[in-house]
C-alpha positions, 0 to 999 in steps of 0.5 A: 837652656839654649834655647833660653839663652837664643831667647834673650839674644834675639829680644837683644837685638830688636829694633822698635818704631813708632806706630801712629794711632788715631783714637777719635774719642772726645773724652780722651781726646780732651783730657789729652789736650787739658794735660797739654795745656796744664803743661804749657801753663805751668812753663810759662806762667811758673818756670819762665815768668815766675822763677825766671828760669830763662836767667843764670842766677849768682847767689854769691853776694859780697858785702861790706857794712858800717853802722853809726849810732847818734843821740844822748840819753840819761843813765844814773843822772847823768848824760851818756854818749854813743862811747859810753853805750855803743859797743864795741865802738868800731862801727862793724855789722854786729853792734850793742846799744846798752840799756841798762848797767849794774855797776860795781866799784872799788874791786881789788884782789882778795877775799870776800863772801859770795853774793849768788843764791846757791853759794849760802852756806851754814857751814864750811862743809856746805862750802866744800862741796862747791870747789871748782865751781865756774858759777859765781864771781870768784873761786871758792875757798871753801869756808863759810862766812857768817852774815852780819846778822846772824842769818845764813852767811855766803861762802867765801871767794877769792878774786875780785872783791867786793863781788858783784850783786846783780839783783840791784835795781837801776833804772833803764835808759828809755831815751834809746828809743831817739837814738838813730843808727845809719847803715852804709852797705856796698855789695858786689855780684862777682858772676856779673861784675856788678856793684851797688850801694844802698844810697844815691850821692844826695843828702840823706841827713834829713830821711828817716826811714819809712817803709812806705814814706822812705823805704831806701833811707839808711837812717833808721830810728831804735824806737822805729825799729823795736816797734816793726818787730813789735818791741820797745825799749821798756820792754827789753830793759829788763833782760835786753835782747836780739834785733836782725835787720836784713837787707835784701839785694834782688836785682834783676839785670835785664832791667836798668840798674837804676832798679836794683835796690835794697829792702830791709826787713826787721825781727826779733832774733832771740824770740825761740829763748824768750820763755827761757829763764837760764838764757834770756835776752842780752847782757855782757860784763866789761871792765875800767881798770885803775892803779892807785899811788901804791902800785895796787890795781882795781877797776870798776866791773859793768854788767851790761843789758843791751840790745844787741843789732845784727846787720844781715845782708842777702840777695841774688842777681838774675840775667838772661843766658842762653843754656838756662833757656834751652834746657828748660825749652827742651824741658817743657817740649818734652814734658808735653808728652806726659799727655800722650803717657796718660792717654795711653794708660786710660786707653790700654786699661779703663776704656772698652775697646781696650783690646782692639787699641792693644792690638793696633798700638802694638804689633810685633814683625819677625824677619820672616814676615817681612821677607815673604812680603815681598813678591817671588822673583824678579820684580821692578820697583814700581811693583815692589811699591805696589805689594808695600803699599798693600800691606795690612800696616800703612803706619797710621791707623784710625781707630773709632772708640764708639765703633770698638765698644 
């Protein structure tokens, strides 16, 4: 047991060097300078010139965005404006322009027959099962109402009456397509202190956007913009949908300022859930509320199919910095090595002469050795220097691969 313990003390508490070995053989020797190569490619064509690891980057953009949407379209005979089909009106990222609208008049406060499928009843008891059900336009009362007919009735509701009936067919606004929409986006890189806008000062009223023509224009026609995502207006009148369209900030700022510019790219945002018949497309409801004489409030109920714009904005600045480049200097200086690492395991294992190569690369040298190399006696320097250099262990070896096999 002690003498395990002195083992481990005296592995402890060794010293290693380095030892150069020369190995003339040309197929290590080239696969050596390949992986060296390989290396030095990958840093400079992939770290330092395509990810521009040379440069502190600030993914932290700060945006501000306003939309406007102009143009006039036709809508159950008659001319409908940006406040009738722009919602909500303040111009923010997220906008809709409706399509389509299923209205309901008169409703007031009562009781009335449901007009949703599942709620047809032939009995009170067929209604009753439905208490506290959220799905249709009212509360369920519980009772069964008779149709005019003599078919299977609805139950009965109480809320707003009459309940809406959304199976009534209307015709779509298609003149959406001519409808322009105007983008005003400001962003601002903290880490740098730099701001930019999406449009110089001269007059833009008269650009459209083109991504080849006009990429920079902030006016941008709906028709354009269903078609880049491969959409239309009659496409989406049925159910309505999700248009994104992004802008994206890459400024690189050891380049003027002048080149940092956006690109705006377009995609259809609701295409996972366009094969889903519970949730398909975009609508929402909205009501105007009146007062009779009397004192007795109704309103008009709109079911809404709309196209609904997200405006996402993204992007990152760069810009040289000295850390960044010194460590991925370091980086790729030592990663050089990884040449010799593969050498030595091709030589200590696949070649022959693998031995011979083991036994010069390595070589242990106790304190004993090294003290009975030195002469007995008193000795001056210059034959210390002498007994030295006659050691079997100069430092660099030469070792011919063809003459070890």
């Amino acid at each position: 047991m002690a003498s395990l313990v002195w083992g481990c003390v005296t592995d402890f508490f060794t010293y290693e060097t380095t030892k150069s070995v020369v190995v003339k053989s040309w197929s290590v020797g080239i696969i050596n300078r390949i992986v060296q190569l390989l290396i030095i490619v990958y840093f400079v064509c992939w770290v330092f010139l395509h990810e521009k690891a040379y440069q502190v980057t600030d993914t932290g953009i700060e945006s501000a965005v306003m939309t406007k949407v102009k143009g006039f379209g036709y809508h159950d005979n008659r001319v409908m404006d940006v406040a009738d089909y722009v919602s909500p009106p303040q111009g923010a990222s997220v906008f809709c322009i409706i399509i389509r609208l299923i209205t309901t008049e008169n409703q007031s406060q009562g009781t009335c027959a449901e007009t949703v499928p599942i709620y047809k009843c032939n009995n009170d008891s067929e209604c009753q099962k439905h208490y506290g059900a959220i799905l249709g336009n009212g509360a369920i009362t519980g009772r069964c109402l008779p149709s005019n007919n003599g078919s299977t009735g609805f139950c009965e509701i109480r809320g707003w009456c009459p309940a809406e009936n959304d199976q009534i067919p209307s015709e779509p606004m298609l003149d959406a397509k001519n409808f322009t929409i105007f983008i005003k986006n400001s962003i601002r890189f903290p880490l740098f202190n730099v701001t930019r806008g999406n449009f110089e000062a001269e007059d833009i009223r008269k650009c459209k956007y083109h991504p080849v023509n006009s990429p920079l224009c902030p006016i941008f026609q709906v028709g354009d913009v269903l078609s880049y995502t491969g959409q239309d207006v009659a496409s989406l009148a049925k159910k309505g949908g999700e248009i994104g369209i992004n802008i994206e900030w890459k400024c690189n700022l050891d380049l003027s300022i002048d080149r940092c510019k956006p690109k705006y790219s377009f995609t259809r945002l609701d295409t996972p859930f366009a094969n889903n018949s519970n949730s398909k497309g975009y609508n929402f409801r909205f009501a105007k509320y009146f007062k009779k004489e009397n004192g007795t409030e109704f309103r008009t109920l709109y079911k809404a199919y709309a196209i609904r714009f997200d405006i996402m904005v993204t992007g990152n600045a760069r810009k040289f910095d000295t850390i960044p480049t010194l460590i991925n200097l370091v980086a790729a200086f030592t990663s050089i090595g990884l040449g010799t690492v593969l050498c030595d395991i091709i030589l200590l294992n696949f070649l022959k002469g693998a031995e011979q190569y083991r036994a010069k690369k390595f070589e242990e040298v106790s304190e004993a050795q090294i003290e009975a190399s030195f002469p007995q006696g008193r000795g001056s320097q210059t034959s210390l220097k002498a007994e030295m250099n006659s050691s079997y262990d100069s430092g660099a070896i030469s070792l011919d691969t063809e003459q070890a096999i």
